[in-house]
gemmi code that builds the backbone of each chain (N, CA, C; Angstrom):
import gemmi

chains = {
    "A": [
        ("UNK", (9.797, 53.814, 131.128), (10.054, 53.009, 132.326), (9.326, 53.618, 133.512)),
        ("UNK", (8.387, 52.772, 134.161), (7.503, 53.420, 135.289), (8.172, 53.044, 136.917)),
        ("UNK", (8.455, 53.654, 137.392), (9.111, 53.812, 138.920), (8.359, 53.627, 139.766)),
        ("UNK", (8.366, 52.716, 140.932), (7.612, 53.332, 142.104), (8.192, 53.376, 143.227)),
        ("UNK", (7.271, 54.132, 144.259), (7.353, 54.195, 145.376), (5.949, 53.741, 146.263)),
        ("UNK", (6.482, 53.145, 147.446), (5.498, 52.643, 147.981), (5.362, 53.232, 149.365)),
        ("UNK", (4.272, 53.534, 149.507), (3.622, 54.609, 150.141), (3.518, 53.645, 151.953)),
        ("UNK", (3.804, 54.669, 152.855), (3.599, 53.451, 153.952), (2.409, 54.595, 154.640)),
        ("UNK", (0.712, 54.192, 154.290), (0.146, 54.688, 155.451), (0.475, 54.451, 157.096)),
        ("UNK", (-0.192, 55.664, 157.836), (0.131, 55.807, 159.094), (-0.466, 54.977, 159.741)),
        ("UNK", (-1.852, 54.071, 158.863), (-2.809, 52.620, 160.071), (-2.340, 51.956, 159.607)),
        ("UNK", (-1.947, 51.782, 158.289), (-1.762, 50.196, 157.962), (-0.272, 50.407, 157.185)),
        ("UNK", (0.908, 49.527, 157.439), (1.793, 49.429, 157.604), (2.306, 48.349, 156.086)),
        ("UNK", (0.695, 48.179, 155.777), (0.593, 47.052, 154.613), (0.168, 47.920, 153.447)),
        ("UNK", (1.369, 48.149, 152.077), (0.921, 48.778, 150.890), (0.078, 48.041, 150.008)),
        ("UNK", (-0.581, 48.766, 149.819), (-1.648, 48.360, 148.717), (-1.702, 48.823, 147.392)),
        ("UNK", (-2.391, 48.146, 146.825), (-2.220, 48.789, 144.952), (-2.481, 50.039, 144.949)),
        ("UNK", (-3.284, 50.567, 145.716), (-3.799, 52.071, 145.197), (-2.826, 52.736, 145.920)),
        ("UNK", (-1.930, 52.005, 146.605), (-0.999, 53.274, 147.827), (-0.021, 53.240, 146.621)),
        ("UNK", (0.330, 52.939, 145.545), (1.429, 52.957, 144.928), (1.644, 54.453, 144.277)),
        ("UNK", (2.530, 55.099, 143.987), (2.400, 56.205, 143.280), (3.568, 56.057, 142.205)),
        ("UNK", (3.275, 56.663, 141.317), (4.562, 55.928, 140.107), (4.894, 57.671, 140.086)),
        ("UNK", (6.263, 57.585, 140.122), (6.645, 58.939, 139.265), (7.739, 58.543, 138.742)),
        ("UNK", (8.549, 59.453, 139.123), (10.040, 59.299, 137.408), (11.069, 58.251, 137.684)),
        ("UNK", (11.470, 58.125, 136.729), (12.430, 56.812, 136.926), (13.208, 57.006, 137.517)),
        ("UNK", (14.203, 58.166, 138.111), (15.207, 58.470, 139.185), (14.688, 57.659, 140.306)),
        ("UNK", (13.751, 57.474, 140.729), (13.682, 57.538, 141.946), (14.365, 56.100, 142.138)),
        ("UNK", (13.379, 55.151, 141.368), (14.136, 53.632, 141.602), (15.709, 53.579, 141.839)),
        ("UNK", (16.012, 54.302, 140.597), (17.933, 54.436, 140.532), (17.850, 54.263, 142.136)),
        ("UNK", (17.589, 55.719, 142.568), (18.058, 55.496, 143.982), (17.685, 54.366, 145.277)),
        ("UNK", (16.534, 54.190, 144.504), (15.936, 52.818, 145.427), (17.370, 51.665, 145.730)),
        ("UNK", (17.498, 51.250, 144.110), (17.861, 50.334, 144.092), (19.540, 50.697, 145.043)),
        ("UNK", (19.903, 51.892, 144.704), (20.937, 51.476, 146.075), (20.801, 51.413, 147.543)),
        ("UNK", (19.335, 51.647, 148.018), (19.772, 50.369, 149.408), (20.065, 49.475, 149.587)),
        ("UNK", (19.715, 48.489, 148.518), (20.177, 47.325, 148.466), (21.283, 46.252, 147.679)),
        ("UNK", (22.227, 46.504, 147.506), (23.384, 45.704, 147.161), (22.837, 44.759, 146.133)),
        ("UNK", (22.737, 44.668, 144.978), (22.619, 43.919, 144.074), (20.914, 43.556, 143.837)),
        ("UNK", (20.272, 44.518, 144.672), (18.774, 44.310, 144.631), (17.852, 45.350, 143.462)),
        ("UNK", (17.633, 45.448, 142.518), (17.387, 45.963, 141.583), (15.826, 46.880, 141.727)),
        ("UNK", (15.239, 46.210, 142.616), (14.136, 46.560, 142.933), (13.924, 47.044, 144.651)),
        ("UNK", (15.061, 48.218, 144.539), (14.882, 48.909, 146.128), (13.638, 49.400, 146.141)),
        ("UNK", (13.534, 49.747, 147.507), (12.353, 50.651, 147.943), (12.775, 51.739, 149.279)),
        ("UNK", (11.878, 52.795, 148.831), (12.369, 53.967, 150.051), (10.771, 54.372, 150.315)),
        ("UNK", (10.634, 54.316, 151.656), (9.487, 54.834, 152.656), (9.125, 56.152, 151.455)),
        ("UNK", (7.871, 56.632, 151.470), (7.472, 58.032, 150.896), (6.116, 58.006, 151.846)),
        ("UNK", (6.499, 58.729, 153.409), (5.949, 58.894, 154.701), (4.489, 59.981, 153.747)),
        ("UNK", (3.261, 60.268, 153.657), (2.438, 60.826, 153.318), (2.221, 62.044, 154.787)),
        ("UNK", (2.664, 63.035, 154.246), (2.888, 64.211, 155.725), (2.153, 65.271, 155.140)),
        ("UNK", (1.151, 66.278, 156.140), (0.441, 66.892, 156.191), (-0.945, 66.792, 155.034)),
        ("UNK", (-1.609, 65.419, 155.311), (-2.467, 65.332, 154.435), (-2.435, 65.722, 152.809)),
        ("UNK", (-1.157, 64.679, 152.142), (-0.709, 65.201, 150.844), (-0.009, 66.154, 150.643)),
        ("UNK", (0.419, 66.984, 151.627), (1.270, 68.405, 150.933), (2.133, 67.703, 150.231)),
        ("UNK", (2.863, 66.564, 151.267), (4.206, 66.396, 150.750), (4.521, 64.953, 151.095)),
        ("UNK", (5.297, 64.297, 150.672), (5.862, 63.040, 151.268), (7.832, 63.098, 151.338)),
        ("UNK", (7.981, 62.232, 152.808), (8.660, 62.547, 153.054), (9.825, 61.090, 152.835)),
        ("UNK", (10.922, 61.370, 152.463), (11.791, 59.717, 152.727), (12.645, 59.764, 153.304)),
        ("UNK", (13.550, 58.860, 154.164), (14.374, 58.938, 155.214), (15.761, 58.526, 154.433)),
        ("UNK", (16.867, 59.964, 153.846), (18.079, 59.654, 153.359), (19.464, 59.884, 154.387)),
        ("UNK", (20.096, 58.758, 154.311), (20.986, 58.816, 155.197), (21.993, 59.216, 154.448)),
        ("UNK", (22.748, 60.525, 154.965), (24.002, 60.763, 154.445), (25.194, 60.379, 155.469)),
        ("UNK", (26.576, 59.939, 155.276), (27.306, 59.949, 156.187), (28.573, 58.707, 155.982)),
        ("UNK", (29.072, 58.389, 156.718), (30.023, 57.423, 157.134), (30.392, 56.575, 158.157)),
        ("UNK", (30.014, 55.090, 157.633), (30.303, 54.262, 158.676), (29.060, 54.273, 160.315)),
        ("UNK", (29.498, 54.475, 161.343), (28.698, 54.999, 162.011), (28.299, 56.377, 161.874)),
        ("UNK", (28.594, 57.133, 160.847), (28.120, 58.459, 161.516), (27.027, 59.158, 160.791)),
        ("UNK", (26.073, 58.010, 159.936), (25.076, 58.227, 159.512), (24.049, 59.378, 159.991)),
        ("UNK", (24.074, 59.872, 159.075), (23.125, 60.847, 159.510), (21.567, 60.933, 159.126)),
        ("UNK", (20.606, 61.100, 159.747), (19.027, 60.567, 158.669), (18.411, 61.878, 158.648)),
        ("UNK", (17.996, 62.401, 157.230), (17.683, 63.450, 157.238), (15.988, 63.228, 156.272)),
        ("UNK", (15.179, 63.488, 156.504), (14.012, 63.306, 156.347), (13.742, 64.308, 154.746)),
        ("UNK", (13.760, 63.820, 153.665), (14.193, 64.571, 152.330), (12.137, 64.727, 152.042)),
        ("UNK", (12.094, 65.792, 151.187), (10.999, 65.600, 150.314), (11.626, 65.623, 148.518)),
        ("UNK", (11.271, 64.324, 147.778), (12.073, 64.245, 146.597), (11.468, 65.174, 145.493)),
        ("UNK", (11.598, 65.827, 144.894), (11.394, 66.691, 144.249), (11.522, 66.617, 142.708)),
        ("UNK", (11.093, 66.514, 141.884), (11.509, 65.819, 140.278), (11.417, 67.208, 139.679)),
        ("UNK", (11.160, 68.246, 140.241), (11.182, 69.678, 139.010), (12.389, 70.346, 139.929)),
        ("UNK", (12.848, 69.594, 140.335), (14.404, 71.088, 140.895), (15.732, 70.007, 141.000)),
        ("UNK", (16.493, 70.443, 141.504), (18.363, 69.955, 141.210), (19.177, 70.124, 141.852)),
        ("UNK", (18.301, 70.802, 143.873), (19.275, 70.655, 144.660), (19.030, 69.924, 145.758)),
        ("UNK", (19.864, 69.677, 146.273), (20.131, 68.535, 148.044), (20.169, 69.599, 148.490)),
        ("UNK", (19.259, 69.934, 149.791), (19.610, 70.654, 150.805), (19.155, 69.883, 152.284)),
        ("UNK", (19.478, 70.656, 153.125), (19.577, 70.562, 154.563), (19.443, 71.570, 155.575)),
        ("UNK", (19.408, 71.365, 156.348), (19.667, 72.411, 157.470), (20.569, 72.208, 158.907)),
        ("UNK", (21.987, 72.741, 158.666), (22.683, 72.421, 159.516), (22.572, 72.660, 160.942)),
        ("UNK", (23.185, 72.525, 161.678), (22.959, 72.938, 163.477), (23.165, 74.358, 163.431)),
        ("UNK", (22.509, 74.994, 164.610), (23.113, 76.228, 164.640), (24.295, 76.924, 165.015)),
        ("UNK", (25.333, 75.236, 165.453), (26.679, 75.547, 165.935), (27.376, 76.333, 164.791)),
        ("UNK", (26.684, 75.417, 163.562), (27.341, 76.024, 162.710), (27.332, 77.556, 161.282)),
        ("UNK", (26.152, 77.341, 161.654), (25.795, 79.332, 161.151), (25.565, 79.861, 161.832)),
        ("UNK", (25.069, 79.555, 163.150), (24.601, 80.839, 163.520), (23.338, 80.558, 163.724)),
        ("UNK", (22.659, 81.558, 163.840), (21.444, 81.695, 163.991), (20.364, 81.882, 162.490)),
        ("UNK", (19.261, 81.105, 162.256), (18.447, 80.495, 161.018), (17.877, 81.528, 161.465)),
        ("UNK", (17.870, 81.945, 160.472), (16.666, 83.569, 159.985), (15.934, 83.162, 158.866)),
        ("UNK", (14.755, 83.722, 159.321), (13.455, 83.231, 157.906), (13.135, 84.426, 157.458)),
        ("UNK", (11.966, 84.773, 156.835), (11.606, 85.444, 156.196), (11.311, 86.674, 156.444)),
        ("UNK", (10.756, 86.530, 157.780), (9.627, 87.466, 158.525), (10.818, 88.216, 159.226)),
        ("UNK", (11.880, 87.809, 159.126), (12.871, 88.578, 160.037), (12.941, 87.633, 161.412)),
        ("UNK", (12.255, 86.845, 161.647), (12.054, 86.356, 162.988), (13.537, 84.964, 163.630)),
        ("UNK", (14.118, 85.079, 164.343), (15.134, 84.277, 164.458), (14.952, 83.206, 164.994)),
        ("UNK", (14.894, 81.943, 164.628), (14.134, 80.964, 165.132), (15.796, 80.208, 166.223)),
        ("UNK", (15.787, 79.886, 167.180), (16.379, 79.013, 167.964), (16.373, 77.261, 167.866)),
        ("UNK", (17.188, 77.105, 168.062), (17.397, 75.515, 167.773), (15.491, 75.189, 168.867)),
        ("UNK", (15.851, 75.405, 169.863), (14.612, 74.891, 170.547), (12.826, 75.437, 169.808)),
        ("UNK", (13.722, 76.556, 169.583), (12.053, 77.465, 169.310), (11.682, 76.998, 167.747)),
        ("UNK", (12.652, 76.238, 167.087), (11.975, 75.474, 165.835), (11.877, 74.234, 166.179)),
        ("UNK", (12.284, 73.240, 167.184), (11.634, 72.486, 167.146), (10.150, 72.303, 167.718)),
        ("UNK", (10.206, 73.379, 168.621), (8.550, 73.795, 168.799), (7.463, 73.975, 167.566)),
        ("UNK", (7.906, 74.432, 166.696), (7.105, 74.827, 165.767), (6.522, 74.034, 165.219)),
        ("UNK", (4.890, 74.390, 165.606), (3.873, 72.948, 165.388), (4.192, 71.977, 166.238)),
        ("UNK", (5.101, 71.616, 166.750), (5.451, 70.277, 167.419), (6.382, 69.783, 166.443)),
        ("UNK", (6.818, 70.057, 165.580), (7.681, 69.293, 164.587), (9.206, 69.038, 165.212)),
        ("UNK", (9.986, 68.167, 165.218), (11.346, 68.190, 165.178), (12.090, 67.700, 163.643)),
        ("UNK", (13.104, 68.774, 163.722), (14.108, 68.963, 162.390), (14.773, 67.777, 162.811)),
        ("UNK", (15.477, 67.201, 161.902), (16.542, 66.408, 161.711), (17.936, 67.489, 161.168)),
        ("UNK", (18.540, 68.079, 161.611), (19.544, 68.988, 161.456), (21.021, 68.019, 160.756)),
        ("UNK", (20.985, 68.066, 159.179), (22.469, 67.575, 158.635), (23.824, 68.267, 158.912)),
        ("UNK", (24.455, 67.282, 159.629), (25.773, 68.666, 160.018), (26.749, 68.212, 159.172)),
        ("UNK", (27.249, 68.922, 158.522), (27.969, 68.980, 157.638), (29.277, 68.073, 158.452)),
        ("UNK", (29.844, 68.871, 159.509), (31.231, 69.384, 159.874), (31.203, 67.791, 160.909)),
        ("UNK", (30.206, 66.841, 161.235), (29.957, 65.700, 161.077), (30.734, 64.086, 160.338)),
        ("UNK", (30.789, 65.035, 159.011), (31.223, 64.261, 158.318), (33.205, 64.346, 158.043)),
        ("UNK", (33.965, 63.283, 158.390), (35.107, 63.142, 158.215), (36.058, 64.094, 156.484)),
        ("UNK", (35.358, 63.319, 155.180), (35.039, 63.931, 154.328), (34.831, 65.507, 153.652)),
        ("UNK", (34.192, 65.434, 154.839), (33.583, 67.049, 154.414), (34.717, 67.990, 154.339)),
        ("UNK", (34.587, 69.131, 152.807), (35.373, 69.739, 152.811), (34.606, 71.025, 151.739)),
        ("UNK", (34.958, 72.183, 151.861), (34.284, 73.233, 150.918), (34.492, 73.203, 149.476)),
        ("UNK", (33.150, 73.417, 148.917), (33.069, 73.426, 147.826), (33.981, 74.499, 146.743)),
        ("UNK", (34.846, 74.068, 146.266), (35.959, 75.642, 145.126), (34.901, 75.473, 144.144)),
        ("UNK", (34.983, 76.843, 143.305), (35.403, 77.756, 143.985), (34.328, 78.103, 144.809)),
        ("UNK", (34.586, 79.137, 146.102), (33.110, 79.169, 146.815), (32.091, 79.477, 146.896)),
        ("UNK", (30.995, 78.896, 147.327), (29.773, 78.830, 146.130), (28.906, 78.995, 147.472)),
        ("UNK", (27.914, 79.306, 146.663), (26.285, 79.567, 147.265), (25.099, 79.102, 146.731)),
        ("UNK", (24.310, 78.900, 147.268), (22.869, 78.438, 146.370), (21.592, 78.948, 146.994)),
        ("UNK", (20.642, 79.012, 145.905), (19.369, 79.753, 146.441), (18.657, 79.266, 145.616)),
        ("UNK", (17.399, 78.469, 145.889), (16.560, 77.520, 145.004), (15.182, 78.257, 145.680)),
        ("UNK", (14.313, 78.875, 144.432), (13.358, 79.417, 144.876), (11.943, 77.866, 144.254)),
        ("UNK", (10.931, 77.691, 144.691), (10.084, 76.562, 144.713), (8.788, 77.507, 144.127)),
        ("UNK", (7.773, 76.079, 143.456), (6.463, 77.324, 142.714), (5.534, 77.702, 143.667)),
        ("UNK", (6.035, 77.414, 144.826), (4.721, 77.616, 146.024), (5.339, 78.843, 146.678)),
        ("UNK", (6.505, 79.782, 146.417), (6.855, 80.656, 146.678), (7.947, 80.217, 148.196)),
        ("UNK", (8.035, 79.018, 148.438), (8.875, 78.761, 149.727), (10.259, 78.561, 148.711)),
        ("UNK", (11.383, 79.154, 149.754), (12.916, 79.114, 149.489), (13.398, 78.888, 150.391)),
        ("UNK", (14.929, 78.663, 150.039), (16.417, 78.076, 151.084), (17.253, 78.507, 150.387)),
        ("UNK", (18.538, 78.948, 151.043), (19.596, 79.558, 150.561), (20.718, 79.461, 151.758)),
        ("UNK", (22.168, 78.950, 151.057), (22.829, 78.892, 152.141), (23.891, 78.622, 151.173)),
        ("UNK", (25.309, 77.821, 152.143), (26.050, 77.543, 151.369), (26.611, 75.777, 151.003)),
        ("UNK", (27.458, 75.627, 150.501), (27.574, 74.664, 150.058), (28.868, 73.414, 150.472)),
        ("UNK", (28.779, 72.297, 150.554), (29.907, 71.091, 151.011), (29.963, 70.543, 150.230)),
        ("UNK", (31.265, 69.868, 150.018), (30.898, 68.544, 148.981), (31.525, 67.215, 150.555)),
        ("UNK", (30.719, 66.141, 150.320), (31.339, 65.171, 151.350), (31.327, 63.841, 150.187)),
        ("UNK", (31.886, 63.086, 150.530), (31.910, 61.905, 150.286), (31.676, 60.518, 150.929)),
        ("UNK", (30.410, 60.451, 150.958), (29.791, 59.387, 152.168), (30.269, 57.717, 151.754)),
        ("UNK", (30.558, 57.027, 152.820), (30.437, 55.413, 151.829), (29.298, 55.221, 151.476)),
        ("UNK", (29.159, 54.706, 151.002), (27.599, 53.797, 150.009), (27.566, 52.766, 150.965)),
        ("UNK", (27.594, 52.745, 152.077), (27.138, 51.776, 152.629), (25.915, 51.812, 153.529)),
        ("UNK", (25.024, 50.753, 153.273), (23.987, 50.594, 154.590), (23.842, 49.478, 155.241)),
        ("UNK", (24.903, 48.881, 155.529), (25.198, 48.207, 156.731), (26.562, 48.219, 157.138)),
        ("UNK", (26.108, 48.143, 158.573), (27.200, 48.367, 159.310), (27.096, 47.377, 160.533)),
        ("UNK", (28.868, 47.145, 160.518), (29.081, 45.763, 161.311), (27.611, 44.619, 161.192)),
        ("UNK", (27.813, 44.575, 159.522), (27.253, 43.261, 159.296), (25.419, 43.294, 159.776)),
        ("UNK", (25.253, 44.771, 160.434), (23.508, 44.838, 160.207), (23.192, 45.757, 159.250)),
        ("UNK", (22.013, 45.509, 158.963), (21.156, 46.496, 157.933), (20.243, 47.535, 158.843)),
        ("UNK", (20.634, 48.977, 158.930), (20.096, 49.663, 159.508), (18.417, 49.886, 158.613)),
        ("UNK", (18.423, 49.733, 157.794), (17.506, 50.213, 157.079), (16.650, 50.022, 155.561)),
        ("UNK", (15.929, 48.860, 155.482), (15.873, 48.855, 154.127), (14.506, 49.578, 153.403)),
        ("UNK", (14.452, 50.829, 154.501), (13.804, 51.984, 153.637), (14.135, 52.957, 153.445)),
        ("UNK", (15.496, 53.386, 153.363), (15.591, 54.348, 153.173), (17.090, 54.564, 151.909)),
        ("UNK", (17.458, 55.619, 152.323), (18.176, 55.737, 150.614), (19.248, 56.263, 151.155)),
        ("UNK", (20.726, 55.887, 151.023), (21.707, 55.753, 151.375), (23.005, 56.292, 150.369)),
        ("UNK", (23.484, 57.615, 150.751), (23.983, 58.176, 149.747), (25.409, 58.119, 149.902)),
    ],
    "B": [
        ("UNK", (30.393, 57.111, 147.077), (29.716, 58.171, 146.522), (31.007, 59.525, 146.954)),
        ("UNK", (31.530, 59.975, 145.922), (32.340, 61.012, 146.160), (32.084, 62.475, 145.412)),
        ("UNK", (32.483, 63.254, 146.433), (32.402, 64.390, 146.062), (31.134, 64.940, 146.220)),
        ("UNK", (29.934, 65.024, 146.701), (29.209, 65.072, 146.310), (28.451, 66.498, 147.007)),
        ("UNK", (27.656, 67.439, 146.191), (27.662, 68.652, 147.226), (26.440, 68.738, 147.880)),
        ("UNK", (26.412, 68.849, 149.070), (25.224, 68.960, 149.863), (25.021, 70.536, 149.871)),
        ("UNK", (23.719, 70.687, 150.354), (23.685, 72.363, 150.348), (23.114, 72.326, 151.862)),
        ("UNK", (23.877, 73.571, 152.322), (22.832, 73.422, 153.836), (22.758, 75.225, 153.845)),
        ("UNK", (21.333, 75.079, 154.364), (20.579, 75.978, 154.308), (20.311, 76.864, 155.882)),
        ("UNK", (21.312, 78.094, 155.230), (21.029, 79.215, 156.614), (20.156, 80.330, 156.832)),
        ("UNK", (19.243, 80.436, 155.315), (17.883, 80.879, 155.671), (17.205, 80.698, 154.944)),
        ("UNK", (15.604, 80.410, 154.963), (14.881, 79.860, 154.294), (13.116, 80.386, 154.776)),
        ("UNK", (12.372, 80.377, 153.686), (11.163, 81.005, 153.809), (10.627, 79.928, 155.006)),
        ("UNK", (9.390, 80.478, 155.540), (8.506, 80.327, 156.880), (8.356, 78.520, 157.064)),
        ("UNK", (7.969, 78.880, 155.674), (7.669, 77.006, 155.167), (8.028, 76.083, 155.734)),
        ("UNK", (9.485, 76.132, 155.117), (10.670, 75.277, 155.348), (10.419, 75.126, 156.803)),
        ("UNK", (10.729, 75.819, 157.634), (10.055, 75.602, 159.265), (8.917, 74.981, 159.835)),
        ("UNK", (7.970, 75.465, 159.424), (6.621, 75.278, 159.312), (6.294, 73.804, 159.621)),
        ("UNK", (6.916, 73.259, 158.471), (6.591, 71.681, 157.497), (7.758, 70.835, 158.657)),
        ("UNK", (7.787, 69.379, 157.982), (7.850, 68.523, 158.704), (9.349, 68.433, 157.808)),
        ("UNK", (9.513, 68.844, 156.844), (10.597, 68.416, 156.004), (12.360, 68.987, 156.532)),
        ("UNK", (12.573, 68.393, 156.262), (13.943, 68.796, 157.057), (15.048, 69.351, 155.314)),
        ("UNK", (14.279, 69.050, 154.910), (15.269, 69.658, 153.293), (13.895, 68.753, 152.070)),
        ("UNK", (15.335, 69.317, 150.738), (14.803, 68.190, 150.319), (15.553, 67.886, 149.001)),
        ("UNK", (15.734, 66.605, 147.983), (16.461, 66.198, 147.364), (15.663, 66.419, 145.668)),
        ("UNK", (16.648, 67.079, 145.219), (16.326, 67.037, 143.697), (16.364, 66.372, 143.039)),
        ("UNK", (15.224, 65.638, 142.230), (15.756, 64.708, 141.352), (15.749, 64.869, 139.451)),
        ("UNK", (15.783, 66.312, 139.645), (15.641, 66.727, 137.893), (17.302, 66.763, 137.375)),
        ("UNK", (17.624, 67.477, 136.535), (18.702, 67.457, 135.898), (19.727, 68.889, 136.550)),
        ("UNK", (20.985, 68.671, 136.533), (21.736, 69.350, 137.270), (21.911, 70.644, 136.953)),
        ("UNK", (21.285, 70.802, 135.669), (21.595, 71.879, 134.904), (20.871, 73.144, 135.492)),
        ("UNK", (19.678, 72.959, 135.963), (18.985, 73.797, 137.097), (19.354, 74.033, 138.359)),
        ("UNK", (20.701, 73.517, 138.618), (21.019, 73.865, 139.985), (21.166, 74.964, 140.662)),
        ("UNK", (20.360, 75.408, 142.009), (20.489, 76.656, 142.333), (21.867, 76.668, 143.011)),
        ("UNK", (23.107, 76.539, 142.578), (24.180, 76.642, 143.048), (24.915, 77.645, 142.056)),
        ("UNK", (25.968, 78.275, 142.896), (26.342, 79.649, 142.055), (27.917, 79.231, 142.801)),
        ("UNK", (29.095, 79.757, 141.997), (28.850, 80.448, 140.360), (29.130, 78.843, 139.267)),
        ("UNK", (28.944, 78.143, 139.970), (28.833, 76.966, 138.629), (28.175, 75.892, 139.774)),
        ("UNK", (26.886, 75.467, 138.509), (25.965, 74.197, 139.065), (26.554, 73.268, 139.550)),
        ("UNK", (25.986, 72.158, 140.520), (26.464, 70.715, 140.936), (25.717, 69.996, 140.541)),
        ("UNK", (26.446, 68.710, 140.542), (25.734, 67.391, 139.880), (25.010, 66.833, 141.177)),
        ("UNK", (23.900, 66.356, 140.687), (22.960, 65.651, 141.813), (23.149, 64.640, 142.155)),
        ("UNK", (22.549, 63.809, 143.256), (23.304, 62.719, 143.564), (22.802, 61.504, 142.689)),
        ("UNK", (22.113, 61.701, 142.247), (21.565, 60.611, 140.682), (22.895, 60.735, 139.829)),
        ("UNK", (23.082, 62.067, 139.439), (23.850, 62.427, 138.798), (25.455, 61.280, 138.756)),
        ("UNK", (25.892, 61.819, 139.730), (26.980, 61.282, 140.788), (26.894, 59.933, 140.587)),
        ("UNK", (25.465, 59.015, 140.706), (25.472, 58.074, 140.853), (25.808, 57.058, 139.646)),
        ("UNK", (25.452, 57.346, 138.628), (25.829, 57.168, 137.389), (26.956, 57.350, 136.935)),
        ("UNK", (27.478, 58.830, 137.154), (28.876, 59.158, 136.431), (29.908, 58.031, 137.077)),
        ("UNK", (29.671, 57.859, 138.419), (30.409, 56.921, 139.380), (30.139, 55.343, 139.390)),
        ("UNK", (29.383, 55.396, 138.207), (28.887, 53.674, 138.536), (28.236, 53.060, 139.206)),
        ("UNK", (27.899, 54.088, 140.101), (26.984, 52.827, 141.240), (25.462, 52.577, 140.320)),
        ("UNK", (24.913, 53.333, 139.622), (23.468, 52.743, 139.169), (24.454, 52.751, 137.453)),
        ("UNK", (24.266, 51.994, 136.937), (24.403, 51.534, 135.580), (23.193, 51.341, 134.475)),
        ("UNK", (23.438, 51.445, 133.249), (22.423, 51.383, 132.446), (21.408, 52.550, 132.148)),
        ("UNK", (21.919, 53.060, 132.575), (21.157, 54.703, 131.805), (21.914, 55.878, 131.214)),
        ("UNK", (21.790, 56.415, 130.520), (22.263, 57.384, 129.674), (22.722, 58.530, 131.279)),
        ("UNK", (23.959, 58.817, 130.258), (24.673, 59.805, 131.311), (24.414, 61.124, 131.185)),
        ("UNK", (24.191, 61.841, 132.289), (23.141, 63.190, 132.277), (24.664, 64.148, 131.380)),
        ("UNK", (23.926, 65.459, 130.804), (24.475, 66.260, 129.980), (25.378, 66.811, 131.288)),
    ],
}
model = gemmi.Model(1)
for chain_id, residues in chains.items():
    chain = gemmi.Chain(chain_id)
    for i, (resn, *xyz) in enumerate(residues, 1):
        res = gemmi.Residue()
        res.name, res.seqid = resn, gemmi.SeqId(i, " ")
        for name, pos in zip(("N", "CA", "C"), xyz):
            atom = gemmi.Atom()
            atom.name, atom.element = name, gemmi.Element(name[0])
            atom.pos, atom.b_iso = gemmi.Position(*pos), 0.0
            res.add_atom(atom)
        chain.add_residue(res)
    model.add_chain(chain)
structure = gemmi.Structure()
structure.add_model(model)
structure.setup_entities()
């Protein structure tokens, strides 16, 4: 079974055959729940930094309190991560030792994070027993932190609009 | 969608900063989960065991 995703270049807003990229059949699964009985969803796969990576816009959350967190989907690994506010750890330490500030990473490059806050969500409650995770990647980049379980509605509309029918709604 | 475990991340190589990505979502099998001391199911995973996507074999 061949999957796709459809690629939205940054000039043209119009996919084309060659913008298509097929990878694993998960992905549709998830397609297809943006849309309520639509079998053939689709989720944005934004083309960011000239191929490194592509990016899709997954909303986790409840009701209004959707949250959009800008995912790269990954078919060789098995975790959801995020990066919460710094209300709530503390201060994000990388590698180099260097302590990055809510402001002083969104500087970086010019990029702004989309920060998932856990403590956000109504739902949200800690994972038993208590757990940790550390997912190392083949390009030598890692994340490590700890863990929530929430329970979002499956919904993507609210009060009767559709916020979104590109993105993937968990 | 219940239960489902998000991971949020309080430190992470240069990269992760670097890049435009704000995380990112696994879509292999749960059994690789870097979660300790027992793996989580992914949200594919989840999605199936729970019914919302139907018609595919249910992950190990």
């Amino acid at each position: 079974m061949i999957l796709r995703i459809l690629l939205l270049q940054d000039t043209n807003l119009q996919p084309s055959e060659d913008s298509l990229v097929y990878i694993d059949r998960h992905v549709k699964m998830m397609m297809a729940r943006t849309e309520e009985g639509n079998p053939l969803g689709e989720v944005a796969a934004e083309n960011t930094d000239e191929d490194s990576y592509y990016l899709s816009p997954v909303y986790i959350g409840e009701g209004d309190k959707q949250q959009l967190v800008m995912l790269d989907f990954d078919t060789g690994s098995a975790d959801l991560w995020g990066i919460p506010p710094l209300s709530l750890h503390g201060q994000i330490k990388v590698l180099t030792g260097v302590v990055f500030t809510k402001k002083a990473l969104g500087a970086v490059k010019g990029s702004t994070h989309h920060f998932y806050d856990p403590a956000a969500s109504p739902t949200m409650k800690p994972l038993e027993p208590k757990s940790t995770f550390r997912i190392d990647y083949v390009d030598g980049s890692w994340a490590k932190g700890n863990v929530v379980l929430v329970s979002p509605l499956p919904k993507d509309v609210i009060d009767g609009r559709i916020l979104s029918t590109w993105g993937v709604f968990l | 969608m219940k239960n489902q475990a998000v991971e949020c991340a309080t430190a992470a190589s240069p990269q992760m900063f670097n890049s435009k990505m704000d995380g990112l979502l696994g879509l292999a099998f749960g059994t690789i989960s870097g979660v300790k001391p027992k793996g989580v199911k992914t949200p594919v995973e989840n999605m199936v065991i729970q019914g919302d996507i139907k018609d595919v074999p249910v992950p190990p």
